[in-house]
N, C-alpha and C positions, 0 to 999 in steps of 0.2 A: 504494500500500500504506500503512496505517494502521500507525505506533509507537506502542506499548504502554507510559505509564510507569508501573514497576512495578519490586519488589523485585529485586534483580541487573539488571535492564535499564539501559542504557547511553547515554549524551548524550553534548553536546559543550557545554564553556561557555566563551566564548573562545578553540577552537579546540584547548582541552585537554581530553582524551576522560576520562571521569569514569564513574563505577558510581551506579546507585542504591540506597545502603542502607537505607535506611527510606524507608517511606512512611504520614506519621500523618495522617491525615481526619479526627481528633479534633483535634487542633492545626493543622493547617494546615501543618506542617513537611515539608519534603523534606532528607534528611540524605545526601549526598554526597560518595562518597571516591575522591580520585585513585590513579594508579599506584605513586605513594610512599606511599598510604596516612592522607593527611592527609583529614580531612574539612570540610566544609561546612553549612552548614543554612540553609535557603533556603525563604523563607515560600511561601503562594502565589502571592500577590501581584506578590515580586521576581521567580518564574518564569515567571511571565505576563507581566512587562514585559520581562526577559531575553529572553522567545520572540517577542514583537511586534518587539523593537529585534534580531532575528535573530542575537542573542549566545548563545543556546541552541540546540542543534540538538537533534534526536532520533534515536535507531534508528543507532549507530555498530555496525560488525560487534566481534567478540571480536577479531580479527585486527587491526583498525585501532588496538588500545590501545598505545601504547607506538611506535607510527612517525611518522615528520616527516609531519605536513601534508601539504607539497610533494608528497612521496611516495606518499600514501596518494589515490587517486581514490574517494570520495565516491559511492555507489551513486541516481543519480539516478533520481526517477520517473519513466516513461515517459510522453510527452504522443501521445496518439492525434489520427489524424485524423479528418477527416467521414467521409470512404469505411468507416474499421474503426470510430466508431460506430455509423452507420446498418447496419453488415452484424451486431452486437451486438445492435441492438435488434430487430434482425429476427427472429434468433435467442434471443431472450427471450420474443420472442412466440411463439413455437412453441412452446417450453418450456411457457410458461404454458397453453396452450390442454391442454394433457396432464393438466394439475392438478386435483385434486378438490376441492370445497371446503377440505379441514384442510389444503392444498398438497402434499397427496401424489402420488404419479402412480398416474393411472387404470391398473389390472391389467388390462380390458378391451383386448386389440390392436385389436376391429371400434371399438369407443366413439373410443378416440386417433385411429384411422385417419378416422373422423368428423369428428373434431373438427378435423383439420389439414387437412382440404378443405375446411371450412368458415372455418377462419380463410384459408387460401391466397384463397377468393372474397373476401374481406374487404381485402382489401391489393390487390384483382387482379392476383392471380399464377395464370397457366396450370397451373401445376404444383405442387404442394402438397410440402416437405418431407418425405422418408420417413420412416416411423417407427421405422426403426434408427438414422439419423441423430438423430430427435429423442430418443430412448432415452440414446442416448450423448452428447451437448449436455444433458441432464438429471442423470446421471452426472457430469459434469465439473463441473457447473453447483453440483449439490447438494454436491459433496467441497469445493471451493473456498469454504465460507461463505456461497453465493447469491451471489455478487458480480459484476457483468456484465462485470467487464474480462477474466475467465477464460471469456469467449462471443466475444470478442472476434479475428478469423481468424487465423492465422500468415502473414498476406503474404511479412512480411522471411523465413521460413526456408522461404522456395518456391525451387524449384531443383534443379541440382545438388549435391552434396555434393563428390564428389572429383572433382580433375580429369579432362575425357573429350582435353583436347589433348594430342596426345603432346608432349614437352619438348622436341625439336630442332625440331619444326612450331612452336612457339612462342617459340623463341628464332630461329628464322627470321622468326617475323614480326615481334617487336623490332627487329629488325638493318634489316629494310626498313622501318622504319617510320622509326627515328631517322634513318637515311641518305638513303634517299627523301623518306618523305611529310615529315618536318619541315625541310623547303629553302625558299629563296625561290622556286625557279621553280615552288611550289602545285600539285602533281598531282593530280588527281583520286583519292578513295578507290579507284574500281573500277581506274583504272591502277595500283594498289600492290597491288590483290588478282589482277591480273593476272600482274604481274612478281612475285607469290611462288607462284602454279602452276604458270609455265613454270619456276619454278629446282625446284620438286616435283620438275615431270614429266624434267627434266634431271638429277638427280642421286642417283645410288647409294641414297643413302645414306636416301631419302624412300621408297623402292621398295612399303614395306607399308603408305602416307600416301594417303590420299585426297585431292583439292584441299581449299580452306581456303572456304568460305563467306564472303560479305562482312557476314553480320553479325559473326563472331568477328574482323576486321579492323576492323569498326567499335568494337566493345567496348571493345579492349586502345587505338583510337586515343583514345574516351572516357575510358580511363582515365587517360590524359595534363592535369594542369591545362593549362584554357581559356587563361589565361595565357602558359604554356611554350608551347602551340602557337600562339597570335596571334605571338611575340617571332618565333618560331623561322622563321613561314608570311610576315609580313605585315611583322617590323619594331619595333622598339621605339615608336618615336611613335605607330605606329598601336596597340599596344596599350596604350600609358598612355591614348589616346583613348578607348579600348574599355572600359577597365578603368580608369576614374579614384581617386585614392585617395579614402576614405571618409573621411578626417581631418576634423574641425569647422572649418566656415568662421569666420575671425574678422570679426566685422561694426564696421564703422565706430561709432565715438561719437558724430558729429555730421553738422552734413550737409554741411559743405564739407571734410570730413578726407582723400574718396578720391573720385577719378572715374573714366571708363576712354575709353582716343578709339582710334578706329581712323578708317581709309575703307574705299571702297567705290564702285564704279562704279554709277551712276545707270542702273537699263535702262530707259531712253527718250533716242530721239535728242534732239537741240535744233539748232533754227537759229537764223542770225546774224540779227538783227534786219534791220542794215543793206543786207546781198548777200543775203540771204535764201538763200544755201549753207549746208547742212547741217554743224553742229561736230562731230556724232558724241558721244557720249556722256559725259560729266561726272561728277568727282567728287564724291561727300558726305563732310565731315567732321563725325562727333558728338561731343562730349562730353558722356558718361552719368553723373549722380552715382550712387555704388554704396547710397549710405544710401537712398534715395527711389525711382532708377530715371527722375530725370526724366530730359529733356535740357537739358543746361545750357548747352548751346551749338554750332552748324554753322557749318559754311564751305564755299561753291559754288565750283569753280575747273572750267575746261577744261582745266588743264594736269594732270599726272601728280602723285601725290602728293609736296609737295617742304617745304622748313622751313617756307614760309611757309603754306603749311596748318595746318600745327601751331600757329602762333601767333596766326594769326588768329583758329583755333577757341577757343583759350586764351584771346583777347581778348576773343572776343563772348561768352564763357561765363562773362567775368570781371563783365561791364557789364551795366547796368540797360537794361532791353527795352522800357519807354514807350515810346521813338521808335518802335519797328520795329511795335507796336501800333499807333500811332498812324497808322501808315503804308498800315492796311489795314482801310477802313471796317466789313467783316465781322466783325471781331473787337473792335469795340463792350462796352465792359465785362468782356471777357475778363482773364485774369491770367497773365504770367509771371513771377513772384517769383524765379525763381534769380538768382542774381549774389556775383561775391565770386572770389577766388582758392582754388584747392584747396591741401589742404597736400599729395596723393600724388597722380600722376598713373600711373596704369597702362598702358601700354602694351607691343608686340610689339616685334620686332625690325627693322623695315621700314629701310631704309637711311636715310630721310630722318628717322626719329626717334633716328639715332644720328651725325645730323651733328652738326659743333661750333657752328653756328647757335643749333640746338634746344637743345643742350646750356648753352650759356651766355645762351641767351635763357630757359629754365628754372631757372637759376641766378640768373639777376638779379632774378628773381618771385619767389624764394624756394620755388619748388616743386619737390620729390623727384620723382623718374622714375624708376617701379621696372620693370625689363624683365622679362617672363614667362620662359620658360624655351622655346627652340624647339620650335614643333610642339602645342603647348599653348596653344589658343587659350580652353579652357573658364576658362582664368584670370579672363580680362574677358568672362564671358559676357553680362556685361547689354548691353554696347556692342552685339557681336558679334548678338543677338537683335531690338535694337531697330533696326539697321540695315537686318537682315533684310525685318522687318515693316515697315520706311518703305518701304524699297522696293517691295514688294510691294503694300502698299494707296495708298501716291500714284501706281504706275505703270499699276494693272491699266486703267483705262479710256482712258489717254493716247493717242491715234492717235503712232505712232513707235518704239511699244515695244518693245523688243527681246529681251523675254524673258529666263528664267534660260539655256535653253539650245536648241540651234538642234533639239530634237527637238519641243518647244513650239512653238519659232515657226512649223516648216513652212515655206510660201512666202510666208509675212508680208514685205513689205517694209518696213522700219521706215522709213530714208532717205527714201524716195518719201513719205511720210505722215509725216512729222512735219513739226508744227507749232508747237509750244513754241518759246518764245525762255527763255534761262534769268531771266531777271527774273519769266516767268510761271509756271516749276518754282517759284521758290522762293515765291513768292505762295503755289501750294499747299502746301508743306514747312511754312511757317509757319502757314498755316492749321490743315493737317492737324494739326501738333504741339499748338498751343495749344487748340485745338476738340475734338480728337478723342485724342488721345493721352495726355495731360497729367490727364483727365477718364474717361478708361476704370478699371476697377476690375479691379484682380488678382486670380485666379479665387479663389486661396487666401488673401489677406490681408482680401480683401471691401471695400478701400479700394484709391483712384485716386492715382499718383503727385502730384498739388498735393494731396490731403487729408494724405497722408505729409509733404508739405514744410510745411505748415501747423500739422501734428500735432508737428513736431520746430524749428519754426522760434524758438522761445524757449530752445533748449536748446543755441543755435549763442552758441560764448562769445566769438568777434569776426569779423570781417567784414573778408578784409586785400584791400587796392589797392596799387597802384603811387601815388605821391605825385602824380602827374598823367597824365592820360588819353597825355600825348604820349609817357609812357615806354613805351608800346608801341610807338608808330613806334620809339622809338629802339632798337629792337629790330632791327632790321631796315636798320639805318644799316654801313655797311663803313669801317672804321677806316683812316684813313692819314694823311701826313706830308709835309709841303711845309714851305720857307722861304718865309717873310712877303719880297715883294720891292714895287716903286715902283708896279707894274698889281695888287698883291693875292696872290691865292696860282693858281697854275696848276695844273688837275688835267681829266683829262677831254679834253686838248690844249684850254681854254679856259681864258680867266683870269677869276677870280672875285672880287668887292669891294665896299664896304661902309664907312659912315661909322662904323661903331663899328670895323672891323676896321682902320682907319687911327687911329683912336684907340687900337688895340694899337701900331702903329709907333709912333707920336709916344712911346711911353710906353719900349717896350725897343728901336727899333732895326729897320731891315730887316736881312735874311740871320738873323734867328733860324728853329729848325725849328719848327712849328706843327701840332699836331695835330688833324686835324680827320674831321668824318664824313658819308660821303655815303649817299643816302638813293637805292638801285638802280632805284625805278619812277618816280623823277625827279630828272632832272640839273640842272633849274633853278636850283637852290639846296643848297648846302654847308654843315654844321656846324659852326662854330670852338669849338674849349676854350678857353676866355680863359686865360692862362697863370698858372700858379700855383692857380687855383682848380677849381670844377666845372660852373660856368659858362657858358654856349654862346652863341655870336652866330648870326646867319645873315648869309653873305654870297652874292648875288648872279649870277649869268649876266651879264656884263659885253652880251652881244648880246641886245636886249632881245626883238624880235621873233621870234626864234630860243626865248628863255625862252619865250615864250607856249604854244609848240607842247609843253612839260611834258613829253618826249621820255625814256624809259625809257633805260637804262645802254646797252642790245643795241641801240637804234634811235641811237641816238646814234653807237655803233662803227660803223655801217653807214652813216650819212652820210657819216662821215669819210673809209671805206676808198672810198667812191662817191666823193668829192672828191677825193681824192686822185691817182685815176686821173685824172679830168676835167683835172686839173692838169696843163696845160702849161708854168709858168712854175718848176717844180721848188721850191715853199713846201713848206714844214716845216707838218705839221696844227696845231702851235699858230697859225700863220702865214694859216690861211684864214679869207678874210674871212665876214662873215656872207650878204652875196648868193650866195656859192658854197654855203654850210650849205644855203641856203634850197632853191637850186635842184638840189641832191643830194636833199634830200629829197618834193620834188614829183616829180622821178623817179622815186625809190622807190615815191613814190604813185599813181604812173602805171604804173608795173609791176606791183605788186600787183592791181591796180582791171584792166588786161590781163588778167593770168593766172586772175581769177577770170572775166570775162566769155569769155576762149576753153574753160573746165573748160564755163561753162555751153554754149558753140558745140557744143563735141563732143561731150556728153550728146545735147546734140537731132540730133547728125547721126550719133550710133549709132543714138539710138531710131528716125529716121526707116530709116539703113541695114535693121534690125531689122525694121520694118513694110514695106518691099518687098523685104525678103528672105520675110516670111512670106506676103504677098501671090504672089510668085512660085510658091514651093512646094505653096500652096492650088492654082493652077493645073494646076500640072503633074499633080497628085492625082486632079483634076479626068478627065484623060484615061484614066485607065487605072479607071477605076470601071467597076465593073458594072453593066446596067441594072439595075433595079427599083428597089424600094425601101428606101434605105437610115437606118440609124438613128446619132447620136453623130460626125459630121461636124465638128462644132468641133475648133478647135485644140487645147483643155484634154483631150481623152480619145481614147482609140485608137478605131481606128475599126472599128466592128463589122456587119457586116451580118445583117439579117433571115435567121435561118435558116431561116424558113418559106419565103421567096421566092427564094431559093440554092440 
């Protein structure tokens, strides 16, 4: 609807509802008076930029003079859809085909009735609108000022008018709706439309009720926010998931400000290089910068996701990536630019990113670790998507693959068929990233995550590191405390030593406490604090050929407890010599290197058990056949016989 400014017609300017009392077109003046009666005068110019900068409204009702804002709702125009235009302009054309030259309507009923079967052919329509219909759409059409929103259908006031449900029938079906259908154990609609006809046909009091329909069960459960019924049906987490808030994402300023890391199981099996026995499937760890979307950095392990996943990924996401380029002739001129410390690391709740490892190995880096909120995983969705699609396009053609889930896989054997060692996953993970990933273009930005790191890469205002590459390992060092004595410091039930770390005796004395730090995936060597300062020595594995073997924290307790049995002369484990170390642990090695060659024995002496047990069976099938001739004999499908010759 069009507002008319004009004498007594009414605005808003600034939200303060105003009269028009003059209007000169010789001067250009608009003279304007509030509720108190103060006036204004306003060129045309100032109401023209008043109406642009939306500080002027027009068309206030009489009723809205004199009440709060807040209070007063504002009669907005109505916006049509496509379906109520095109059903208006349909209805215009009918109109118009009635009209006579000067736009009046033809007096002739045979002429009109002409003319709308001849416009109906013209749009191909079967059926031509009647001419009482169009009579009266001309009627409404011509009273309204010609204006086509008054042609326009009454969809919204189709229906009913007043209620046809009786009020106990429908405060019955409230009561089973809230009590029933909104439960976690999720009933089906038609069982809530059930359980309200039996309680009908049960009670007194419904005697003059007919049953209930499942669409007016359907309606009143529609008229429930989507919302209330996700919380109430399904669960809070699943409906924040469902129903995420709309709130504005805040985007990073630079591009090493935030990242996001999760894992992720790898679907493809991997075998052991060396026993060529199957490991079963392996972890990925990424880290996704959130400004760019690249990856800034992965970690492959066979074990379960644990600290040192985390830091490792933080490590290599931290360092420059020539070497690992360099390391793979395919990728010849390629680029991966990330590197650098993040200053926010986002991550979920997983138990290994809330040990105290991670936590104080995050803390010595200088980076925050902001924990999502349970069950909300769309927090870090870029990690969460990119994992996705790694997985999904390095594993689809891999022989081993295991698929997302076992309705895919079918009778895939994955075990039996893989062939991957993980040195040659990550060959392609790394290809895949740098090649193909890094270089793909986002549907909607129209640029590839390295164009984005490229496009932002002068706008990064510093580049933090740890002071040297080895404070990573020493991340991953376990703190402890020994007295400096005359063989060094003892830990590990071995004693450890070193010409600098008697250079600490000579200076303060044996029997002081000293603290020092070991390093879990090798026992070889020990961390000294030089005392008073920050300072580190390394001291030694006193049993040299014993150091060789670079023996992890776990393999090393397992020699011991192996020795120890072996020990008949009742020694103390600091007390065992190195020949017994040696030969605990070739038995070790001897046992393991068994147990995998009997795993491989008994695989083949299933399969063969397996292959004349099927053998047998074939046999016995064999006797009870039918002559003729038969079709689908193999092992893989039941067996069918010719119905023609049966």
């Amino acid at each position: 609807m069009i507002s008319t400014i004009q004498a007594n017609s009414t605005i808003t300017v600034n939200k303060i509802p105003m009269k028009v009392k003059e209007l000169n077109m010789t001067t250009g003046q608009i003279h304007l008076m509030d509720e108190k009666g103060r006036t204004w005068i306003k060129s045309a110019s100032e109401f023209g930029d008043g109406y642009l900068d939306r500080e002027i409204t027009l068309g206030v009702n009489e009723r809205d003079i004199g009440q709060d804002e807040d209070l007063t709702r504002r009669t907005l125009q109505r916006i049509y859809t496509k379906k109520e235009l095109k059903a208006a302009k349909r209805r215009l054309g009918y109109v118009s085909c009635i009209l006579d030259k000067c736009g009046k309507k033809i007096q002739s009923s045979v002429e009109r009735v002409r003319r709308l079967k001849q416009y109906a052919n013209s749009i191909e329509e079967k059926k031509a609108m009647s001419d009482r219909n169009t009579t009266r759409l001309y009627a409404m059409w011509n009273a309204n000022d010609r204006r086509i929103d008054c042609l326009i259908p009454g969809y919204s006031n189709s229906g009913n008018r007043t209620e046809r449900l009786n009020f106990e029938v429908k405060e019955l079906i409230s009561e089973m709706i809230q009590t029933e259908y909104l439960s976690d154990t999720r009933p089906t609609l038609q069982k809530i439309v059930n359980l309200i006809n039996d309680r009908i046909d049960e009670e007194a009091r419904f005697v003059d009720c007919g049953p209930v329909a499942r669409s007016t069960v359907k309606r009143m459960v529609e008229a429930i926010p989507a919302y209330k019924r996700c919380i109430a049906r399904e669960g809070y987490f699943e409906a924040q998931r469902r129903f995420p808030y709309g709130s504005a994402v805040v985007k990073p300023g630079y591009l090493n400000q935030e990242a996001e890391l999760d894992h992720t199981p790898v679907d493809v099996e991997i075998r052991c290089p060396e026993t060529g026995e199957t490991i079963g499937r392996i972890w990925l760890t990424f880290v996704v910068g959130r400004k760019t979307g690249m990856i800034k950095g992965y970690y492959l392990t066979a074990n379960s996701p644990c600290a040192r996943s985390v830091v490792e990924a933080i490590k290599h996401a931290s360092l420059p990536k020539d070497g690992l380029l360099e390391k793979y002739p395919e990728l010849l001129g390629q680029e991966w630019p990330c590197w650098g410390l993040v200053s926010n690391l986002i991550v979920d709740n997983g138990p290994d990113l809330h040990s105290n490892m991670v936590l104080l190995a995050l803390a010595g880096l200088g980076v925050a670790a902001q924990f999502n909120p349970k069950g909300n995983p769309r927090f870090k969705g870029k990690v969460e998507r990119t994992l996705g699609v790694a997985n999904e396009e390095t594993t689809e053609l891999m022989p081993g693959r295991t698929f997302a889930n076992y309705i895919k896989k079918g009778d895939y054997k994955s075990g039996k068929n893989a062939i991957l060692t993980m040195e040659e996953f990550e060959k392609i993970l790394v290809i895949w990233i740098v090649k193909i990933f890094h270089n793909r273009k986002h549907r909607i930005r129209k640029t590839s995550p390295l164009q984005e790191w490229k496009k932002h890469e002068m706008e990064l205002p510093a580049l933090r590191l740890p002071p040297s590459v080895e404070d990573f390992d020493k991340l991953f060092w376990v703190k402890d405390s020994r007295k400096l004595g005359f063989k060094g410091i003892q830990a590990n039930n071995r004693f450890y030593q070193s010409v600098e770390l008697q250079a600490i005796a000579k200076e303060t004395g044996h029997g002081i406490d000293i603290d020092f730090y070991i390093d879990e995936s090798d026992i070889s060597v020990i961390h000294v604090n030089v005392p008073g300062t920050n300072d580190f020595i390394d001291a030694f594995l006193e049993d040299s050929d014993y150091a060789r073997l670079r023996l992890c924290r776990a393999d090393h307790e397992e020699v011991i407890e192996l020795a120890l049995k072996r020990n008949s002369s009742g020694k103390a484990a600091a007390q065992l010599s190195e020949p017994m170390l040696l030969s605990a642990w070739n038995e070790i090695r001897r046992i393991r290197d068994e147990a995998i060659a009997s795993k491989k024995a008994s695989k083949r002496k299933a399969e063969s058990k397996r292959r004349s047990k099927a053998k047998k069976h074939n046999a016995n099938r064999e006797q009870f056949l039918p002559e003729g001739n038969l079709t689908n004999l193999d092992d893989s499908t039941p067996l069918i016989p010719n119905t023609e010759e049966v």
